[in-house]
N, CA, C and O atoms as a DFTB+ gen file, in Angstrom:
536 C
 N C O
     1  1       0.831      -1.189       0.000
     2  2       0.000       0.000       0.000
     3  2       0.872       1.247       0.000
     4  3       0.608       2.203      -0.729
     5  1       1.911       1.227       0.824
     6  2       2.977       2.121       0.772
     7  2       3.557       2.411      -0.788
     8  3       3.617       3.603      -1.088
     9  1       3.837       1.778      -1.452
    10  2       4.326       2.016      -2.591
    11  2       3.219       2.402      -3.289
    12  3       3.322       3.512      -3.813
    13  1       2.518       2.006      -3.401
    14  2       0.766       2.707      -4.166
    15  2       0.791       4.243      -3.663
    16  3       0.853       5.143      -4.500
    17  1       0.752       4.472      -2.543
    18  2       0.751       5.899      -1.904
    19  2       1.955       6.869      -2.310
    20  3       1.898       8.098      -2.345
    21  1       3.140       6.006      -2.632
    22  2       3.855       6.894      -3.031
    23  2       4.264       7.238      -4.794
    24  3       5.152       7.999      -5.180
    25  1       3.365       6.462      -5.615
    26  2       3.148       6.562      -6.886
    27  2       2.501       7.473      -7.024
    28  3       2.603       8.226      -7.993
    29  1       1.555       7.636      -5.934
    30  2       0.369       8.955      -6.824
    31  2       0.872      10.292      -5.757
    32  3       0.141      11.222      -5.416
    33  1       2.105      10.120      -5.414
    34  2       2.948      11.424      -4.713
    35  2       2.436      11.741      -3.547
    36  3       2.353      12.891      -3.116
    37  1       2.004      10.561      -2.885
    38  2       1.627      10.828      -1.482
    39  2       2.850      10.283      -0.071
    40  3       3.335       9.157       0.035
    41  1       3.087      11.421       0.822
    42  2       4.432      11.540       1.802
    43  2       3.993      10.726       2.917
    44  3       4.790      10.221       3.707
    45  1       2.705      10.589       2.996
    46  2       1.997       9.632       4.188
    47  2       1.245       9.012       3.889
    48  3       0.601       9.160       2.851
    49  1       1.034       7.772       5.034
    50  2      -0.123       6.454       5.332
    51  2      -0.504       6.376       5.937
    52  3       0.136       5.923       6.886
    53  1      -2.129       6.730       6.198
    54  2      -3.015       6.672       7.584
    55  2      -3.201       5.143       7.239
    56  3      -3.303       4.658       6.113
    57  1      -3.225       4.455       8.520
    58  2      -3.593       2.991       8.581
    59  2      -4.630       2.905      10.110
    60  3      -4.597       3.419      11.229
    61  1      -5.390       2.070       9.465
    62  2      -6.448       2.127      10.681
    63  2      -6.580       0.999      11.287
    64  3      -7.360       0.161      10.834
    65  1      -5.711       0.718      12.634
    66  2      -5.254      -0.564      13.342
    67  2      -5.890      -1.267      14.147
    68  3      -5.947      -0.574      15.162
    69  1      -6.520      -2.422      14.377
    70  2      -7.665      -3.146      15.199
    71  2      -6.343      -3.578      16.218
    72  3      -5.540      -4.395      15.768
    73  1      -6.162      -3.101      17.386
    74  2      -5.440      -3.536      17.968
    75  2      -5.447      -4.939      18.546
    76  3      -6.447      -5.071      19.252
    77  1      -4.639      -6.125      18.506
    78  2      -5.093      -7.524      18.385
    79  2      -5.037      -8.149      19.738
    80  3      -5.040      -9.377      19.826
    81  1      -4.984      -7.358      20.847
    82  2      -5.362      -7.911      22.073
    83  2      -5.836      -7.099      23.131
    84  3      -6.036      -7.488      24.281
    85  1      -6.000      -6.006      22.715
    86  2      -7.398      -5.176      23.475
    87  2      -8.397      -5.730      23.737
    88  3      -9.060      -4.985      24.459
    89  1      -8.996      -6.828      23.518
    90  2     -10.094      -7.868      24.052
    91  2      -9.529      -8.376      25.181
    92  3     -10.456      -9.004      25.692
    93  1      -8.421      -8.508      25.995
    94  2      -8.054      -8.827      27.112
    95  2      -7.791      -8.225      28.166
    96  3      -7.216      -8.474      29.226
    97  1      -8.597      -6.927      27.442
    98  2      -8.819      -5.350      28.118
    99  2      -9.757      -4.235      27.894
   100  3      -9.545      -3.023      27.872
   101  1     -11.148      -5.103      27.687
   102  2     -12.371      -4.138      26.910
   103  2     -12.498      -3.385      27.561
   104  3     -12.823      -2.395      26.906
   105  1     -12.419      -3.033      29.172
   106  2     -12.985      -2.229      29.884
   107  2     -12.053      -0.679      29.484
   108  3     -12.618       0.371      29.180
   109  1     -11.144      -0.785      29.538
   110  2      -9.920       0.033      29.468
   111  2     -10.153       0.995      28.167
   112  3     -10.354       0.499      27.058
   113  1     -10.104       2.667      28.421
   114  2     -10.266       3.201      27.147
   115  2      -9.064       2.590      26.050
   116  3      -8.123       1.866      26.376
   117  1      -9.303       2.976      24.986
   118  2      -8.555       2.756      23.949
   119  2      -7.071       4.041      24.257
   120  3      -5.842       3.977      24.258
   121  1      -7.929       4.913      24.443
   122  2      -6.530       6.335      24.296
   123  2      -5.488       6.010      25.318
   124  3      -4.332       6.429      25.258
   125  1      -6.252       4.769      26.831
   126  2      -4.980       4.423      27.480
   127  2      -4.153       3.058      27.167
   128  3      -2.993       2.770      27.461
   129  1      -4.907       2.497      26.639
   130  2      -4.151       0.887      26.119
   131  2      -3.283       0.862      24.613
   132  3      -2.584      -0.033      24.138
   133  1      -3.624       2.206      24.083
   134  2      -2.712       2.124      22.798
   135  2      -1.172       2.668      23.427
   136  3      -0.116       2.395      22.855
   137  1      -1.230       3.310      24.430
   138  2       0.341       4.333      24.711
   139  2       0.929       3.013      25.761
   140  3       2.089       3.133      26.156
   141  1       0.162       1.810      26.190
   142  2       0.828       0.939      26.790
   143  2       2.059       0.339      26.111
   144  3       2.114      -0.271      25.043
   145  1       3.263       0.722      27.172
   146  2       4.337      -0.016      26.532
   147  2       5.110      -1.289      27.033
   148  3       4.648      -1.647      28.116
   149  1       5.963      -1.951      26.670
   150  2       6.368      -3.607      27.273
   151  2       7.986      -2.557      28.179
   152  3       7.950      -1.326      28.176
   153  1       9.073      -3.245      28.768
   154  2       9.923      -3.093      29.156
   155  2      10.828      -2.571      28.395
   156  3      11.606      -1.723      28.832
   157  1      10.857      -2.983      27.201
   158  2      11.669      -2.624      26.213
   159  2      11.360      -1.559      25.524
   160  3      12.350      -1.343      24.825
   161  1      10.616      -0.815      25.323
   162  2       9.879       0.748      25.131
   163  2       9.055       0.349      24.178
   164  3       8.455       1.320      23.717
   165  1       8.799      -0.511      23.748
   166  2       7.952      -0.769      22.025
   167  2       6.679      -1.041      22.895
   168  3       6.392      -1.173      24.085
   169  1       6.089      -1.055      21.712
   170  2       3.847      -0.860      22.342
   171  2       3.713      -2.444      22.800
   172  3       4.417      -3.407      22.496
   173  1       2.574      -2.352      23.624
   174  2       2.705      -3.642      24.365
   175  2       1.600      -4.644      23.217
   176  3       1.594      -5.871      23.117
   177  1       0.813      -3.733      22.524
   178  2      -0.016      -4.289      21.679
   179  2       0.880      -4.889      20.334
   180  3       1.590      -4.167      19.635
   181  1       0.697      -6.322      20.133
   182  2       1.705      -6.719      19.019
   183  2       1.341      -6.004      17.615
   184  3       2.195      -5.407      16.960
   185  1      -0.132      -6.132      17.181
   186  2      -0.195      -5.001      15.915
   187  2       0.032      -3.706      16.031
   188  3       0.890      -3.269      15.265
   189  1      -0.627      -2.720      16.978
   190  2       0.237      -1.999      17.138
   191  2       1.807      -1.455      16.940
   192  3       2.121      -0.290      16.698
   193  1       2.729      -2.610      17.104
   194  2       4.270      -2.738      17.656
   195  2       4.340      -3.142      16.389
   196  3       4.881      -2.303      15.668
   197  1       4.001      -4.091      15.860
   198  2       4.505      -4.107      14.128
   199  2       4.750      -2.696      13.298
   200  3       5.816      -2.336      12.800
   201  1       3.395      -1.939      13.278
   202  2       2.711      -1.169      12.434
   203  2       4.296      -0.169      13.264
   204  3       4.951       0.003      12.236
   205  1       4.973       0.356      14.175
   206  2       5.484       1.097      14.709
   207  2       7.188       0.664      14.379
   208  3       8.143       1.426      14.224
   209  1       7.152      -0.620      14.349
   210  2       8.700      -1.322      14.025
   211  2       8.887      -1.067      12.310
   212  3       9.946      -1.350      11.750
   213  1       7.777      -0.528      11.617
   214  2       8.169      -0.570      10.281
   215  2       8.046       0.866      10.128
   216  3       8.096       1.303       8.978
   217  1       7.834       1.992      11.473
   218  2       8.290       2.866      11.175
   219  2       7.103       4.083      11.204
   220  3       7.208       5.243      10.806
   221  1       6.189       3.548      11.686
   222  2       4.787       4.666      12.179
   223  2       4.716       5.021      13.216
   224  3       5.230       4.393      14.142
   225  1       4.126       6.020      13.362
   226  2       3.823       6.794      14.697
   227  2       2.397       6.620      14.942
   228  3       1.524       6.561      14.076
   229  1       2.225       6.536      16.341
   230  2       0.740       6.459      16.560
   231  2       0.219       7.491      16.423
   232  3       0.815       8.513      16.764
   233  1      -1.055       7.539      15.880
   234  2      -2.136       8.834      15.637
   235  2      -2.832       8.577      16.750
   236  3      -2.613       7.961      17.792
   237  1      -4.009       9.386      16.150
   238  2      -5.228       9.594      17.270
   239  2      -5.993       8.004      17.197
   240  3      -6.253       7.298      16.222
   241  1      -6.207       7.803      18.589
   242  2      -7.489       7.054      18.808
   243  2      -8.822       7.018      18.197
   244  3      -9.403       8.099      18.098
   245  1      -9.416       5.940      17.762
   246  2     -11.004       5.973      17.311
   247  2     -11.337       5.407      17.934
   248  3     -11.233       4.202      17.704
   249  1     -11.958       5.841      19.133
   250  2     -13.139       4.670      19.838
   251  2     -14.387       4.313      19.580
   252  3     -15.094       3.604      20.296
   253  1     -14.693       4.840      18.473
   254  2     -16.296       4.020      18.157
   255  2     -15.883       4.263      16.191
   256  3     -16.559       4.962      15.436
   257  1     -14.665       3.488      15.803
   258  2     -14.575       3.678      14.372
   259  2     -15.726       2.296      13.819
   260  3     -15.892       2.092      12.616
   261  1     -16.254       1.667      14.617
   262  2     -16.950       0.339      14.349
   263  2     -18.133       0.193      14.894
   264  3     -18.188       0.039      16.114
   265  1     -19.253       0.209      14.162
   266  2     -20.693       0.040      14.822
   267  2     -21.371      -1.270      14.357
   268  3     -21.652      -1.620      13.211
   269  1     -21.585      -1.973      15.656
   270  2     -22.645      -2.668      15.323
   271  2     -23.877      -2.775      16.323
   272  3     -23.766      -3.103      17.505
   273  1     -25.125      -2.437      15.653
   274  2     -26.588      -2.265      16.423
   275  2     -26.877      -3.708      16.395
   276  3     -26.126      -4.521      15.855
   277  1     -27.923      -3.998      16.958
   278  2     -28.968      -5.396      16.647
   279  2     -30.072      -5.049      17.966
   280  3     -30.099      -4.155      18.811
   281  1     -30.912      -6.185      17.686
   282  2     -31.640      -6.766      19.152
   283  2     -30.956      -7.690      19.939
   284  3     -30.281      -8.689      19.692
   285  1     -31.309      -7.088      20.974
   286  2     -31.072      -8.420      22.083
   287  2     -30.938      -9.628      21.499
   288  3     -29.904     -10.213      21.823
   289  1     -31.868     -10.369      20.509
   290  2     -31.978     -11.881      20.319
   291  2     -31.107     -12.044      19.361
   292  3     -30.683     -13.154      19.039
   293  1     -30.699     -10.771      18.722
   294  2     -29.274     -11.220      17.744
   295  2     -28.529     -11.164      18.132
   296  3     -27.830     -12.109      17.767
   297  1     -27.758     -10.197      19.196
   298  2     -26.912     -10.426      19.935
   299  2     -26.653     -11.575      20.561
   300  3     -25.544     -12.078      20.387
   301  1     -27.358     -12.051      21.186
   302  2     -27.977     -13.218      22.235
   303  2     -27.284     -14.409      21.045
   304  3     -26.510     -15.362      21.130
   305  1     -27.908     -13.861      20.148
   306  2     -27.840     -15.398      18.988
   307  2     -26.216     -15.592      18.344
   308  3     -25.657     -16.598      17.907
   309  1     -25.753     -14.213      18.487
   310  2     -23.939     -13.773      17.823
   311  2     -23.005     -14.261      18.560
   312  3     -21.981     -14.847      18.208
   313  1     -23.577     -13.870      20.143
   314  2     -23.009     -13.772      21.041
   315  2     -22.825     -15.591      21.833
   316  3     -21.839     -15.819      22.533
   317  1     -23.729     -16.531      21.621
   318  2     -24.217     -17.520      22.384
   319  2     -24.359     -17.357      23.764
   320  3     -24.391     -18.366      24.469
   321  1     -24.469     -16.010      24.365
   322  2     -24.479     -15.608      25.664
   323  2     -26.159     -15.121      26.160
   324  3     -27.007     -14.673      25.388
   325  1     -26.312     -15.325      27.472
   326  2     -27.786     -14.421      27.465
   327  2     -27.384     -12.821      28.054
   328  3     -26.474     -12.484      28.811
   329  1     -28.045     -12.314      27.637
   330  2     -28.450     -10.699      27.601
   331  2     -29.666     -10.534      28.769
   332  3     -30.754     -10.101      28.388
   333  1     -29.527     -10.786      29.799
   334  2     -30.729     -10.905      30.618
   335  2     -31.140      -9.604      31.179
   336  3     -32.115      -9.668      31.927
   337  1     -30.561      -8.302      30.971
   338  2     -30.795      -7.014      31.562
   339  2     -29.879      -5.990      30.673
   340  3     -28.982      -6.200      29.856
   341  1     -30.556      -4.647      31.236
   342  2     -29.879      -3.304      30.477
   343  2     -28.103      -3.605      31.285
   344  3     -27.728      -4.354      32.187
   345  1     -27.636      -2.945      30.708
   346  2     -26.303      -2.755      30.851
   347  2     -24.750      -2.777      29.852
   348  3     -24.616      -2.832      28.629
   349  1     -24.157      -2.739      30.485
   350  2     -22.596      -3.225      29.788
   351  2     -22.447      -4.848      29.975
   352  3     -22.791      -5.738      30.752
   353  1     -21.547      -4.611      28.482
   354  2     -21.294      -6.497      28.829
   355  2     -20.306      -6.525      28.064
   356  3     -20.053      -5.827      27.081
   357  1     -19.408      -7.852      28.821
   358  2     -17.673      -8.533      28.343
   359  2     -18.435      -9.510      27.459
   360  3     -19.560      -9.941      27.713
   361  1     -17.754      -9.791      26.472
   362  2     -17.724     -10.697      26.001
   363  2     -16.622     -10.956      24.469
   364  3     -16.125     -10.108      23.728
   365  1     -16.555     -12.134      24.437
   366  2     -15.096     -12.951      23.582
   367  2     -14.917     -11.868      23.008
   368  3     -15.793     -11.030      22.795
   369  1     -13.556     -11.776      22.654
   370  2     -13.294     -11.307      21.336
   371  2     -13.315      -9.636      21.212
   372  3     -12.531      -8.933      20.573
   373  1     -14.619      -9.167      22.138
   374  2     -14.682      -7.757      22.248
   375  2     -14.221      -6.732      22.409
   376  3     -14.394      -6.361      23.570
   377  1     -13.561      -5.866      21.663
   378  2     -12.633      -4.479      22.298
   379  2     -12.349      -3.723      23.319
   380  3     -11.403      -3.241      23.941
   381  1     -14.435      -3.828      23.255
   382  2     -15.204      -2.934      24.128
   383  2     -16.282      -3.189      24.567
   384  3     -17.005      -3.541      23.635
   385  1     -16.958      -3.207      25.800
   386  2     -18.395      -3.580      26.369
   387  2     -19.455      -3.401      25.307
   388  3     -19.681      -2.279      24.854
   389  1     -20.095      -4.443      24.906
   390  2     -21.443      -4.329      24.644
   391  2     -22.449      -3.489      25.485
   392  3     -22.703      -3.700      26.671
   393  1     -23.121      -2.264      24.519
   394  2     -24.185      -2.348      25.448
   395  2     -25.386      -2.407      25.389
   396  3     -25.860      -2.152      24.282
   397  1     -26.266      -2.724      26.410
   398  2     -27.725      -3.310      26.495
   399  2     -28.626      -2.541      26.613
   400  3     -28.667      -2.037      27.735
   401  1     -29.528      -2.158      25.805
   402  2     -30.898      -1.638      26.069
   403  2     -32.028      -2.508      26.225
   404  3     -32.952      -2.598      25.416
   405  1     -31.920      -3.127      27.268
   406  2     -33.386      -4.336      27.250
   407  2     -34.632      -3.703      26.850
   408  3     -35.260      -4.003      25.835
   409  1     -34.965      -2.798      27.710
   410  2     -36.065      -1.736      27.351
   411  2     -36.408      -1.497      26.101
   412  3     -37.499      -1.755      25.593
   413  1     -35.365      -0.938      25.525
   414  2     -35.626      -0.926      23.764
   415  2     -35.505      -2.051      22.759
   416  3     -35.962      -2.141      21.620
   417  1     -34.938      -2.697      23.315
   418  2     -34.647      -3.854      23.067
   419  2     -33.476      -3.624      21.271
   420  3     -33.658      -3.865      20.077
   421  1     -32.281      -3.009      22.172
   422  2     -31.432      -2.576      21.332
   423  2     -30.208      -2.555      22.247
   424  3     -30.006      -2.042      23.348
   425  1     -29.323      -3.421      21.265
   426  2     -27.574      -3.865      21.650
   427  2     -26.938      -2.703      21.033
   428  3     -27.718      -2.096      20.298
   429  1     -25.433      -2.065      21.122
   430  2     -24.701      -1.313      20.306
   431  2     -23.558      -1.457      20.562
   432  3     -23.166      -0.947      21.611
   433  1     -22.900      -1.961      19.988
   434  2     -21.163      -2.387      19.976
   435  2     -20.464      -1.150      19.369
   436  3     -20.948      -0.664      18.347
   437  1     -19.669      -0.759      19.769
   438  2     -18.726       0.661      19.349
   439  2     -17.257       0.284      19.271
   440  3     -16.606       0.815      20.171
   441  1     -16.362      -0.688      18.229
   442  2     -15.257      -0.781      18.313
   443  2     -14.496       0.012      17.942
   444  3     -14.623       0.796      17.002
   445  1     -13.257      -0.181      18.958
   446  2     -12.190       1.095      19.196
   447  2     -10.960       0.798      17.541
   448  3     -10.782      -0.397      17.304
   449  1     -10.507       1.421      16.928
   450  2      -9.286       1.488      16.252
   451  2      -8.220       2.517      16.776
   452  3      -8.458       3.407      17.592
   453  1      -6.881       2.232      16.119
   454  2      -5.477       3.596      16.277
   455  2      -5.296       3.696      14.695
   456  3      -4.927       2.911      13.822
   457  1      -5.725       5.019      14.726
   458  2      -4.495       5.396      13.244
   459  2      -3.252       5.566      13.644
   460  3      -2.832       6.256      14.573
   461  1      -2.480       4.665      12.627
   462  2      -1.353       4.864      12.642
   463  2      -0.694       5.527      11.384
   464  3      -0.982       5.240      10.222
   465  1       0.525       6.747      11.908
   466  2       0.775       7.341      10.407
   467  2       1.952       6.503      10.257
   468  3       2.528       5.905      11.165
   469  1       2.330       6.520       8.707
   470  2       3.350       6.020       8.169
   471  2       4.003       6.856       7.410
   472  3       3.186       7.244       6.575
   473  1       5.147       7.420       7.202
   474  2       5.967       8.749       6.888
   475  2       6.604       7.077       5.711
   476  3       6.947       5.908       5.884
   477  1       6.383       8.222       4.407
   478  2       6.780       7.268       3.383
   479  2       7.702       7.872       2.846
   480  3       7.959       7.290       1.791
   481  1       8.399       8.797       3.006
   482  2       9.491       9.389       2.470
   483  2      10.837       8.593       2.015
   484  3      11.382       8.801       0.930
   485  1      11.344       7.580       3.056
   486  2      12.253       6.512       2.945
   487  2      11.481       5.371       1.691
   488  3      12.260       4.962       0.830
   489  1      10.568       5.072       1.638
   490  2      10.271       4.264       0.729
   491  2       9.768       5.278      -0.889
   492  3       9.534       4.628      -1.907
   493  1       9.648       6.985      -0.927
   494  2      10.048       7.686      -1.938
   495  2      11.213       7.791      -2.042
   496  3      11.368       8.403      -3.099
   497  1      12.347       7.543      -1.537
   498  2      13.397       8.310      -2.163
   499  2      14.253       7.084      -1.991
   500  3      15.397       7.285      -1.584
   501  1      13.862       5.780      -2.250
   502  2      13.991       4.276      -3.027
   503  2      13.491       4.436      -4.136
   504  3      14.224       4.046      -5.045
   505  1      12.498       4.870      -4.458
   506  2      12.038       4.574      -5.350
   507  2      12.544       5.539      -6.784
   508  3      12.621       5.162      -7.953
   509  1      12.855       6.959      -6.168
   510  2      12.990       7.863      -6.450
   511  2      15.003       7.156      -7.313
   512  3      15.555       7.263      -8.408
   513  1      15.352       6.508      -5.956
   514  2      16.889       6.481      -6.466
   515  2      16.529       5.028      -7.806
   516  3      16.905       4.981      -8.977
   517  1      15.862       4.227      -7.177
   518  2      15.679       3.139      -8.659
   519  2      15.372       3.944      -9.569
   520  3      15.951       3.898     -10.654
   521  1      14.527       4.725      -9.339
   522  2      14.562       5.332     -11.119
   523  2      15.490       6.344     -11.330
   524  3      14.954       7.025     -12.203
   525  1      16.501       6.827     -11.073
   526  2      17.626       7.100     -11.116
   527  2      18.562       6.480     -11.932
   528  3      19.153       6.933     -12.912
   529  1      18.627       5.351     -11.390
   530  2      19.936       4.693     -11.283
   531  2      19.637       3.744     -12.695
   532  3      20.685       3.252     -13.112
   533  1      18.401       3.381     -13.532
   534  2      18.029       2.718     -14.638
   535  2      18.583       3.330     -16.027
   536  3      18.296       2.792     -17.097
């Protein structure tokens, strides 16, 4: 994608990152689990830490870049879990709490993403020297 971006003379890459183990931390905003780092200073999130080892900087947080509505009984049915009251709810896989409108009888999932920028300048002025050098 980087090289695509830098054909049509573009210096940056917004990438929009599902961080791949924030489900082992739905409760937790996103704006504090993306700046989490391991011992070694790199992001504690492994996609994250890729997207950053090849040379991006973290952007801004999206905490609701992902919507999904339903009823209760689709949820219920997505979920194999029961939905027995209004509220927040954990479940597999999730970023972020489900939440419950029994009353309305309306679920709304809001998943979190990180843009990450990618400064493509090093991969222009490769490209820039191959066609140079032909």
């Amino acid at each position: 994608m980087g090289a695509i971006a830098v054909r049509h003379g573009l210096t940056h890459m917004i990438a929009p990152v599902r961080p791949t183990r924030k489900d082992r931390y739905p409760i937790k905003p996103i704006e504090r689990y993306m700046n989490w780092r391991r011992d070694d200073g790199s992001l504690l999130d492994p996609w994250l830490r890729l997207h950053e080892r090849l040379g991006a900087r973290l952007g801004p947080a999206a905490p609701a870049s992902y919507r999904i509505d339903g009823t209760v009984a689709e949820w219920e049915s997505w979920l194999g879990m029961a939905l027995p009251e209004s509220g927040d709810y954990v479940f597999p896989g999730g970023l972020s709490p489900l939440a419950v409108d029994a009353e309305s009888d309306r679920c709304t999932y809001l998943e979190p993403n990180v843009w990450m920028v990618h400064n493509l300048s090093s991969l222009a002025n490769r490209g820039s020297a191959l066609r140079t050098s032909r």
